[in-house]
N, C-alpha and C positions, 0 to 999 in steps of 0.2 A: 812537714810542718814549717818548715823553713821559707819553701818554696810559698803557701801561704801568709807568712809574716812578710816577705818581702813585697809581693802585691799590695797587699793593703797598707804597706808606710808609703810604698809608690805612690798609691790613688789619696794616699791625706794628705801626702806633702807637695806630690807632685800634679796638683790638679791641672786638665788642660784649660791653655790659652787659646784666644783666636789665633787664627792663624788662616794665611789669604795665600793659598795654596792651587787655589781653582782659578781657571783662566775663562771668565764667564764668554756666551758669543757673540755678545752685542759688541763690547770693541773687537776695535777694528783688526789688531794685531791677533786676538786671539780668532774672532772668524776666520781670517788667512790661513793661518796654520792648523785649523780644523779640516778646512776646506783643503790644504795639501794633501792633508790625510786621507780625506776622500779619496781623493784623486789616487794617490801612491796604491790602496787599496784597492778601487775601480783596478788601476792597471794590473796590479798583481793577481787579481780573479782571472782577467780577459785573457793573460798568460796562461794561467792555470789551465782555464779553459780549454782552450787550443793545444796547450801540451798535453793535456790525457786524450784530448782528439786525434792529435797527430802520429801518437806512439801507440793508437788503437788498445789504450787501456781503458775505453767505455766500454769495450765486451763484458768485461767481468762487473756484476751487479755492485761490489761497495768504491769504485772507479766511477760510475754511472752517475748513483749518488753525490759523490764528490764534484761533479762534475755540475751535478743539480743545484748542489750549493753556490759553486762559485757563479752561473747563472743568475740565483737569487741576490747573492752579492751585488753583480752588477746592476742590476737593477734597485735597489736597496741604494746604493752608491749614488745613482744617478739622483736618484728620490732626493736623498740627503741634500745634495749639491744644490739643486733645485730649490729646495724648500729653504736652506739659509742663506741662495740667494735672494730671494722672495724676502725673506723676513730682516736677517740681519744684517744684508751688505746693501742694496737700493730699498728697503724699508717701505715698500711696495703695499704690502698687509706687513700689518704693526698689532705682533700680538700682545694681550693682557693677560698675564696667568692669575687667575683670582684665589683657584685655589688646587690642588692636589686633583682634584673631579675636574675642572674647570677652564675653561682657555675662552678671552673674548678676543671677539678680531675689531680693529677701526680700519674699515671699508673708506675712511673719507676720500683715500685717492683711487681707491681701485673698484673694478665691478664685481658686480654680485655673481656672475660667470668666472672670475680669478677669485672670486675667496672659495667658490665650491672648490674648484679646482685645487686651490691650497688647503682646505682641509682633508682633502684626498690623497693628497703628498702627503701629511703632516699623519697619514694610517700606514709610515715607513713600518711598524712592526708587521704588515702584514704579507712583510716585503721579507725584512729582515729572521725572523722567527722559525718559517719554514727552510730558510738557508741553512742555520744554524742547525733545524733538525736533520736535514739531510748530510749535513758534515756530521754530525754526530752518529748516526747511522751507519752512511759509507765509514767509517774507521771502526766501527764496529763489527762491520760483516769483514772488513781485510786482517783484524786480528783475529777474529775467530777463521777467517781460512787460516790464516799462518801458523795458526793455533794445532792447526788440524794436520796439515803439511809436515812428515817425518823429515826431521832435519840428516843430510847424507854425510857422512866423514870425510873431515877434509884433508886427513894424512894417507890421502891416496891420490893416486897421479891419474886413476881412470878416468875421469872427467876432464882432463888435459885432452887437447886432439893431438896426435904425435906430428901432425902437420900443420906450422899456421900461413894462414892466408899472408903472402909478401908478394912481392912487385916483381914480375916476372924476371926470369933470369936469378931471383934467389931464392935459395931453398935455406929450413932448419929444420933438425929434427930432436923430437924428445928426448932426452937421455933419463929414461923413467925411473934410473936408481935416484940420483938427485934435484928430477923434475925441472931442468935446467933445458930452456934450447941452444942448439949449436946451431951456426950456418954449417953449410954443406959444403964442403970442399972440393968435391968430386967435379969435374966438367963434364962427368957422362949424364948429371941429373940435372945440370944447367939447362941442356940442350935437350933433355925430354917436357923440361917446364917448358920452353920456348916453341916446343911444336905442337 
């Protein structure tokens, strides 16, 4: 009950004010830092990209996906980049938003070959939407494997190798009561690594 009385003396007394909170992209400051954004996101996809390519994590199907996404990104990115160059920073097509349905273009300085053109950048959802479904997806299918996946207990030293890979000429080995490696001390196992 309380919790109710207090909402509603908030919303009588405290009603909201304007407040210029949004950084429209017709200026100029605010396009730049939109467009960084792009850009910082463009790079972070093409990353992405490449790193599930490179560590051959596109084998497994929600990896693949992920993979499909940041694709879509990029491309989405570029769109973006494009399209408020076009509009908001050389004002090339100069849209009119009339209403919610609505968007008119003035063609004065530009052809009728660049406004198709811009209105076909400007269907980024068709770009953006399928990305996001495929990120959705790929974390989908990787929780439900992990899901599935019996987790192994970690207060056992079997999953230590009693040997780790070192730089010839030194040896360690497992001491599996406290899971601790030693170097080797011996010189008779120096010289059997070394041949």
């Amino acid at each position: 009950m309380g919790l109710i009385f207090c909402c509603l003396f908030c919303c009588l007394f405290f009603l909201p004010v304007p407040a210029f909170a949004t950084q429209m992209h017709s200026s100029s400051e605010g396009v730049l830092v939109h467009q960084l954004g792009h850009l910082f996101f463009l790079f972070s996809m093409v990353i992405l990209y490449f790193t599930i390519q490179g560590k051959q994590l596109h084998d497994e199907k929600g990896w693949r996906y992920i993979q499909f996404s940041a694709l879509f990104f990029v491309l989405w990115n570029l769109d973006a980049l494009t399209v408020h160059f076009l509009d908001n920073q050389t004002h090339i097509v100069i849209p009119h938003i009339r209403s919610i349905w609505e968007i008119e273009f003035d063609l004065s300085k530009s052809s009728s070959q660049l406004a198709m053109f811009y209105y076909f950048l400007r269907l980024d959802h068709l770009l953006c939407l399928p990305g996001m479904i495929f990120l959705w997806r790929g974390l989908a299918l990787l929780l439900k494997q992990n899901e599935q996946e019996p987790l192994s207990p970690v207060d056992s030293n079997d999953h230590l190798p009693s040997k780790l890979p070192l730089p010839v000429g030194v040896s360690a080995t497992l001491d599996h009561e406290n899971g601790m490696f030693f170097q080797d001390k011996d010189p008779q196992k120096t010289e059997n690594l070394r041949s």
